[in-house]
C-alpha positions in Angstrom: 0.0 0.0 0.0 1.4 3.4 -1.0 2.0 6.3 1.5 2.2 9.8 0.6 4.2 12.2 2.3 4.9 15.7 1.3 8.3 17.6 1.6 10.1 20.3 0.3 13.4 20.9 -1.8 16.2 22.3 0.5 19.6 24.7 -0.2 21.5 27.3 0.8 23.2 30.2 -0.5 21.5 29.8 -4.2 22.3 30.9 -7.4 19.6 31.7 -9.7 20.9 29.4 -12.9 18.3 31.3 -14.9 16.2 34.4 -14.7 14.0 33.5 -18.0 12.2 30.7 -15.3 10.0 32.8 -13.1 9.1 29.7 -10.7 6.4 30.5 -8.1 6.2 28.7 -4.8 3.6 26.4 -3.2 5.0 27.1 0.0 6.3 30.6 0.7 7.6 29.8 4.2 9.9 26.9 3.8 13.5 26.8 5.0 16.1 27.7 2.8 16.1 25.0 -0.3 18.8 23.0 -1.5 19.5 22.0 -5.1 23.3 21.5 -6.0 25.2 20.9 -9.8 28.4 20.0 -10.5 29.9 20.8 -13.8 33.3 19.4 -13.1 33.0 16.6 -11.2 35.3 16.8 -7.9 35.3 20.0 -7.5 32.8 22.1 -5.0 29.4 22.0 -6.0 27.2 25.2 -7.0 23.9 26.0 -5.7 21.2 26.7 -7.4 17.7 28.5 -7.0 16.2 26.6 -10.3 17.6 23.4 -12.4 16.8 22.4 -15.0 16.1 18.2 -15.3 17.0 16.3 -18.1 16.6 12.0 -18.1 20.8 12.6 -17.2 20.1 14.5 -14.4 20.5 18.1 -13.5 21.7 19.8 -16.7 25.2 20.1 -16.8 26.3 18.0 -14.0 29.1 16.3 -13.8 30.1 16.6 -18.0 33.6 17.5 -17.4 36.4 15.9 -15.0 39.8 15.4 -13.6 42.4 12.3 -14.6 45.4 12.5 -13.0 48.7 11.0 -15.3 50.4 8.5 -13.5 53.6 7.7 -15.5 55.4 4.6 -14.5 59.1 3.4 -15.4 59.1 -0.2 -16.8 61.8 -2.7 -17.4 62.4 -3.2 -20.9 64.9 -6.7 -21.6 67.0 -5.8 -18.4 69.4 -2.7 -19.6 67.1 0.0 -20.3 63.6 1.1 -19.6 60.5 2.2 -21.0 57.4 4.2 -19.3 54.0 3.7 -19.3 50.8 5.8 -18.4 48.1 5.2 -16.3 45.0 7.7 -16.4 43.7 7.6 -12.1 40.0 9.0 -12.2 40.4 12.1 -9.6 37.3 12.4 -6.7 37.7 13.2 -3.3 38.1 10.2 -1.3 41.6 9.9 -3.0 42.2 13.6 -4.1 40.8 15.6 -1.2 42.6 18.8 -2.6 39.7 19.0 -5.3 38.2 20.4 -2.4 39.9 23.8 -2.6 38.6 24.4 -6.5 35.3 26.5 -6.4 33.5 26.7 -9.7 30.9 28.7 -10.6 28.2 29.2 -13.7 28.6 33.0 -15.6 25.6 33.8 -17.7 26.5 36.3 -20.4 24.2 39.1 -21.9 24.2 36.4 -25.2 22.9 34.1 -23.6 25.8 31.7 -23.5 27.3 30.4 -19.9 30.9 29.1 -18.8 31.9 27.6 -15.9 34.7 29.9 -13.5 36.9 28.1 -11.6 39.0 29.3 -9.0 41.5 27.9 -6.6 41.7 28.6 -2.7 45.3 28.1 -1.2 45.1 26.0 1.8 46.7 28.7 4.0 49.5 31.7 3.0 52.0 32.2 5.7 52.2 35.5 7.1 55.6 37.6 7.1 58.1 35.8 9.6 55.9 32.8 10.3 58.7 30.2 11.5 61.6 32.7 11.1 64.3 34.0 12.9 63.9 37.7 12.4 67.9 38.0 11.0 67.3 34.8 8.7 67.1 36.7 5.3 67.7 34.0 2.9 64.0 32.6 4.9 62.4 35.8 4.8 62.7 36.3 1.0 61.3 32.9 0.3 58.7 33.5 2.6 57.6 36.4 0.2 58.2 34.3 -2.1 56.0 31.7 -1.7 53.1 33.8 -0.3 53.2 35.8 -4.4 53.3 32.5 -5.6 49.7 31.3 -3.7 48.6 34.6 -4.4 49.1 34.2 -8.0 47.7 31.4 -8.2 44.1 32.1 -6.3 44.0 35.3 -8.7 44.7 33.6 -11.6 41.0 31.6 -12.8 40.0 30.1 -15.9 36.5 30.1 -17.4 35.2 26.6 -19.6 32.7 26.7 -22.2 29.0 25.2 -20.6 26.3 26.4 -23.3 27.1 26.1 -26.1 29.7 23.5 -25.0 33.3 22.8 -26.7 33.7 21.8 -30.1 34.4 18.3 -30.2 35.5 18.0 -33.6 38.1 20.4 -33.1 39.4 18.1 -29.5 41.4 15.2 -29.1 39.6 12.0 -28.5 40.6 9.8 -25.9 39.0 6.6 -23.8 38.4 6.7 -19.8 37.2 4.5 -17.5 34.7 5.4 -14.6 33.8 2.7 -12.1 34.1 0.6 -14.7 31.9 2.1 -17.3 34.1 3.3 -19.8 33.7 5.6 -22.5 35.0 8.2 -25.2 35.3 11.8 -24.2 37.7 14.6 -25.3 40.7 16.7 -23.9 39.6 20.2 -23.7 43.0 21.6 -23.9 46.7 21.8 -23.1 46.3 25.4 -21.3 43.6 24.1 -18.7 46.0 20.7 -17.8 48.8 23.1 -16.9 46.5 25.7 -14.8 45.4 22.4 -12.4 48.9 21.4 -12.8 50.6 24.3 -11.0 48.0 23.6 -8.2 47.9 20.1 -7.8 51.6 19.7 -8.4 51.5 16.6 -10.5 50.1 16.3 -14.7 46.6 15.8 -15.1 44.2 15.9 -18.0 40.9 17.6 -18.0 38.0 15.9 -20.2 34.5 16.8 -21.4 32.3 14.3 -22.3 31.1 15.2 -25.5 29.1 12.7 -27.5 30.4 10.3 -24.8 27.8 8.1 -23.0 28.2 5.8 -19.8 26.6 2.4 -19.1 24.7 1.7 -16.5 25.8 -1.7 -14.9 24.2 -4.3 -13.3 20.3 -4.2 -13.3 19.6 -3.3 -9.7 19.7 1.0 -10.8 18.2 0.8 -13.8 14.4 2.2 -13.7 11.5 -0.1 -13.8 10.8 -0.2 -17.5 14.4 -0.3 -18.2 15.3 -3.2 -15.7 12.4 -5.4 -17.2 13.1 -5.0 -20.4 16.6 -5.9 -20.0 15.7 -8.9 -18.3 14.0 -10.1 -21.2 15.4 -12.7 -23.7 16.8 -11.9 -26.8 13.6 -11.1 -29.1 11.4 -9.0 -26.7 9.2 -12.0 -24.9 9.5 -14.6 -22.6 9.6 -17.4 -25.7 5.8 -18.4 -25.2 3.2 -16.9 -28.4 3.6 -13.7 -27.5 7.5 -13.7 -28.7 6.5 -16.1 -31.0 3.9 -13.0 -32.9 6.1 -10.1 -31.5 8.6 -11.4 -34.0 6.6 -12.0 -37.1 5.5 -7.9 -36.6 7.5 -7.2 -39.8 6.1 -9.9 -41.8 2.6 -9.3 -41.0 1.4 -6.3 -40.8 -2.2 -7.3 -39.3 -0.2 -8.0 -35.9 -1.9 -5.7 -33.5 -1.2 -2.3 -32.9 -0.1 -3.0 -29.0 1.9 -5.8 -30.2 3.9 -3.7 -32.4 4.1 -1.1 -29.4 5.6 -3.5 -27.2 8.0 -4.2 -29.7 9.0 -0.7 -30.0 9.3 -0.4 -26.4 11.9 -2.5 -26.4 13.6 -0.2 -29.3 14.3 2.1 -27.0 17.4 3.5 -25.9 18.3 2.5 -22.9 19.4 5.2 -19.8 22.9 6.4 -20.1 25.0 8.4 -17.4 27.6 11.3 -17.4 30.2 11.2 -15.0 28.0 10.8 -12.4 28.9 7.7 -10.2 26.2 5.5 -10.4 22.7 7.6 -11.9 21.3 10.2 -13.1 20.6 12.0 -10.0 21.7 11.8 -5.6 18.9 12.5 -3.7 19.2 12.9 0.4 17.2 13.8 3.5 17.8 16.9 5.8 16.3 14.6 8.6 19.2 12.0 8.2 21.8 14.6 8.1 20.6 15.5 11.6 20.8 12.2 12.7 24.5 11.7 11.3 25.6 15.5 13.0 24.3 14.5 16.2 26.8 11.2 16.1 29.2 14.1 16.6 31.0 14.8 20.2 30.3 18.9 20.4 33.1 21.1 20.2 34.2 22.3 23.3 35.7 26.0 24.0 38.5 25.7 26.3 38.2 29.3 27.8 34.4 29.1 28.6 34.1 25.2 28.8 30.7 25.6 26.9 30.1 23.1 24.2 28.8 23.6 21.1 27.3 20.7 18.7 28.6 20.2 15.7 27.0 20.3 12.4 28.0 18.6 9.3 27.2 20.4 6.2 25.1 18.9 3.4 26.9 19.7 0.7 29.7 17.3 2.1 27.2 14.6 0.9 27.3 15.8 -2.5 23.8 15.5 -3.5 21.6 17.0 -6.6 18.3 17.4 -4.3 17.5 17.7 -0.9 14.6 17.0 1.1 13.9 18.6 3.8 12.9 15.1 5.6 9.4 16.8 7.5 7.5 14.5 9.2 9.3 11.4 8.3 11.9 9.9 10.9 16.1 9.4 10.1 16.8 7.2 7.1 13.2 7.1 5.6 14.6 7.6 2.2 16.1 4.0 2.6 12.5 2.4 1.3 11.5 5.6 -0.8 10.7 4.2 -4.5 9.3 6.9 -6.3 8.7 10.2 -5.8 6.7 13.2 -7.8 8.6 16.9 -7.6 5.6 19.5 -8.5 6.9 22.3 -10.0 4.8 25.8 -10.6 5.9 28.3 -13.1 4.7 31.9 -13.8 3.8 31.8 -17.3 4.7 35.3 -19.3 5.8 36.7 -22.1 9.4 36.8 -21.4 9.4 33.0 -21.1 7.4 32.6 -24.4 4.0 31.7 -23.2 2.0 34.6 -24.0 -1.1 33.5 -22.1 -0.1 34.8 -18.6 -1.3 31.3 -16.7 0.9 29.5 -14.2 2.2 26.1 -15.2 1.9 23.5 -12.6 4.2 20.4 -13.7 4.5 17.2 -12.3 7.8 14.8 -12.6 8.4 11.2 -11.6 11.7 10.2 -9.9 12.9 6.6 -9.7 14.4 5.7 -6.6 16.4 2.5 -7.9 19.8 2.4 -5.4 21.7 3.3 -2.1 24.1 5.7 -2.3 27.7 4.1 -0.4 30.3 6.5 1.0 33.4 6.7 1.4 36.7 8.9 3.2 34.9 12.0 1.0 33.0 12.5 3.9 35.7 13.5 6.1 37.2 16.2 3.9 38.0 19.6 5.2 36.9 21.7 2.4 38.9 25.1 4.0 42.7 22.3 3.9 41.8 20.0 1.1 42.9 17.3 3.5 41.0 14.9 5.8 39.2 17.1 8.7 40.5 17.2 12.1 38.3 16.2 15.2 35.3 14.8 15.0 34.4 16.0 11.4 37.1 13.4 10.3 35.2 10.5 11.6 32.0 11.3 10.1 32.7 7.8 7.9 33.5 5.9 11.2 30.2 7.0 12.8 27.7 6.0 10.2 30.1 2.4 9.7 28.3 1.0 12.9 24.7 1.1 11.7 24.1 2.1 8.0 26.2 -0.6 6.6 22.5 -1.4 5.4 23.0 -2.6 1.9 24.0 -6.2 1.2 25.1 -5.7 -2.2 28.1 -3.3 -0.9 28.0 -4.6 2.7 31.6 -2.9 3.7 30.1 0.7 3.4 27.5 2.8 4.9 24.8 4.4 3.1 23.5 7.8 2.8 21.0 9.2 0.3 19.3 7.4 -2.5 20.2 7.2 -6.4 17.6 8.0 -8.6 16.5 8.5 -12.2 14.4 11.1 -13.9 10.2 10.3 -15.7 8.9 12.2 -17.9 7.2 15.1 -16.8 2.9 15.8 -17.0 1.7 18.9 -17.1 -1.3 19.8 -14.7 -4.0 21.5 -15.1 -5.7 23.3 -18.8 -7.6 21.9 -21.4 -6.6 19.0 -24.1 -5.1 21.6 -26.9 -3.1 24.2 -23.9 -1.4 20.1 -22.8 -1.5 19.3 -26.6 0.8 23.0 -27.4 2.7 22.9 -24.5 3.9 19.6 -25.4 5.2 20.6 -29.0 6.8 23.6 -27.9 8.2 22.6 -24.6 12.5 22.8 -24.2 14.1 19.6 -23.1 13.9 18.9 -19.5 11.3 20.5 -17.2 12.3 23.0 -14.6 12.6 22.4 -10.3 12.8 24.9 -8.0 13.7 25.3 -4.3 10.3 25.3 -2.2 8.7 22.9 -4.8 6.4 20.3 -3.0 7.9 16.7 -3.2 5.2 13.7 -2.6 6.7 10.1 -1.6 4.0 8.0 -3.6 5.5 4.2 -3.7 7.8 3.2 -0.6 9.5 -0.2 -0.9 9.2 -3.0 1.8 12.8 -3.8 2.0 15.9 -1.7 1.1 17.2 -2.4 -2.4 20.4 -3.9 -3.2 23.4 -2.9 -5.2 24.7 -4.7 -7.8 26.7 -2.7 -9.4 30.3 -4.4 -9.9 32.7 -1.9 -8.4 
């Protein structure tokens, strides 16, 4: 039996992605909203006041990333030596200085948008830090090092976002994600030098392109998806109705719902980014609570007053948040699909001359857990594994949310999900019929849009994709 429950999308700080989406809210008075993209994977996210949803998530996310260039001597026939390279995907569990890259979407008066990114030194020394005041020699490379960190947070380069790079005029190369691998393209020698200087070791900087990613196993997949590649070769289970499915293009009095199963199975199937596992991450406020208050508080030695710790949500790297009202810690576990309702102010500037508000509904799959890793412990201010408590925020969620059997070594938090088509709600047949035909790719979320749980799972799901 189906429970509803309604919640609302949470962020903070927000960025208005676009100002041609007038979104108006359902619920004036909720907290401050959370919805989060990330161009280059890695890398701080960006938050947003409206996204845009396409069936591969939140546009943009995740379509650019990091590869660090491991070169390796080898031993050739025992007198000299050869090298070979190794391409090491770069995320935060084993490259926690990604932390300290902030990126950020420009929108230009023609409409096009990059991507800014900027590096944040970890710390620059002060004059004298360390220094005997007569040591010179220190002194001057003191300076010198605090103009170098200084150079480099100044210096910032700016990626093309929409429209994107020119593929044809890139270099093509192969990576391999999780073990999804695919064709995607170098965007230049310039930008592997910039993150060069500030990683301190050769990396290559990739846009996906044309590129696609395979979604492994079946346990993600969406409903319709996962069925269907259950199936057999030839779109049935072998009994009659494989038997007529298959005659389809030899007679063409096979009925019509026949022939539209067949074409169902046409299909093309989902397809990921560089996005780990699907489309988009989807967590609960409520849970987050749960996992801060694991936390000893922080004590201040002068006054001997405690305060209680809170870990940020954007450590968790998700797409959406939900503010978790009126459901307990770790409800999301058993969420299967949810419906985001989305209202829009209709006017001219946004090409829909009528003046009416849009009310649109969208289906997410909830297909698998979200796992974590040493990400959670980074120190986004150091690039380096927190200090304290807030580097055993891993440790703390190992003795209880080690709840999937599929990946039973790691704990889970949030829930992997896929996007529906959206339904529009509300106007006659021909105002549905028009807005269908002229409608951009993707429907629109905002921050304060109602979210309704309407399927819930009776056990958790299990992973199986093949890390």
């Amino acid at each position: 039996m189906s429970t509803a429950s309604l919640f609302t999308l949470h962020a903070n700080n927000t960025t208005q992605l676009s100002s041609t989406h007038a979104h108006i809210h359902t619920n004036a008075s909720s907290s401050v909203p959370q919805l989060y993209v990330y161009p280059i994977k890695a890398l701080r996210p960006i938050p947003l006041q409206h996204a845009q949803l396409t069936p591969q998530g939140i546009k943009y996310d995740r379509t650019f990333m990091l590869y660090h260039v491991k070169t390796k001597p080898q031993a050739n026939d025992g007198s000299s030596f050869t090298t070979s390279t190794e391409l090491k995907k770069m995320q935060l569990s084993s490259y926690p200085q990604c932390a300290l890259f902030e990126q950020t979407i420009l929108s230009r008066d023609n409409g096009q948008k990059e991507v800014l990114v900027k590096w944040h030194a970890p710390s620059l020394p002060t004059e004298g830090t360390g220094r005997e005041s007569g040591e010179e020699l220190g002194k001057e490379l003191e300076q010198a090092e605090r103009e170098r960190l200084k150079r480099l947070e100044t210096d910032t380069i700016t990626v093309e976002l929409d429209p994107p790079p020119r593929i044809d005029e890139l270099e093509k190369m192969e990576v391999n994600l999780h073990g999804s691998p695919t064709t995607c393209y170098k965007v230049g020698e310039e930008y592997d030098r910039w993150f060069l200087e500030r990683f301190g070791f050769e990396v290559v900087f990739v846009y996906l392109g044309d590129g696609k990613r395979q979604i492994l196993g079946t346990s993600l997949l969406p409903p319709a998806t996962s069925q269907q590649q259950q199936q057999p070769p030839g779109g049935g289970g072998g009994g009659w109705l494989s038997t007529l499915t298959s005659l389809t293009s030899w007679f063409p009095t096979v009925p019509i719902s026949i022939q539209a199963e067949r074409e169902e199975d046409r299909k093309p199937k989902p397809w990921i980014t560089f996005t780990d596992c699907a489309p988009l991450l989807i967590t609960s406020e409520s849970s987050l609570s749960n996992v801060s208050a694991r936390l000893a508080p922080d004590m201040d030695s002068t006054s001997s007053e405690s305060t209680p710790l809170q870990v940020p949500m954007y450590k968790m790297r998700p797409n959406l948040v939900l503010d978790g009202e009126g459901e307990e810690a770790w409800a999301e576990d058993y969420w299967g699909e949810l419906v985001v309702t989305s209202s829009s102010n209709c006017s001219p500037t946004n090409g829909n001359a009528n003046g009416k508000t849009k009310i649109t509904k969208t289906k997410l799959y909830l297909t698998g857990n979200c796992v974590r890793c040493t990400s959670l412990n980074v120190d986004y201010d150091t690039g380096k594994p927190a200090k304290g408590e807030m580097g055993t925020v891993l440790k703390k969620l190992m003795k209880d949310r080690r709840v999937d059997s599929g990946i039973k070594w790691s704990p889970v938090f949030g829930r992997y999900a896929f996007v529906e088509e959206s339904v529009g709600d509300g106007g006659d047949e021909q105002e549905q019929e028009e807005e269908r035909e002229e409608k951009e790719p993707g429907v629109w979320i905002s921050v304060g849009d109602e979210v309704q749980v309407t399927r819930r799972n009776e056990e958790r799901t299990v992973m199986d994709w093949p890390f």
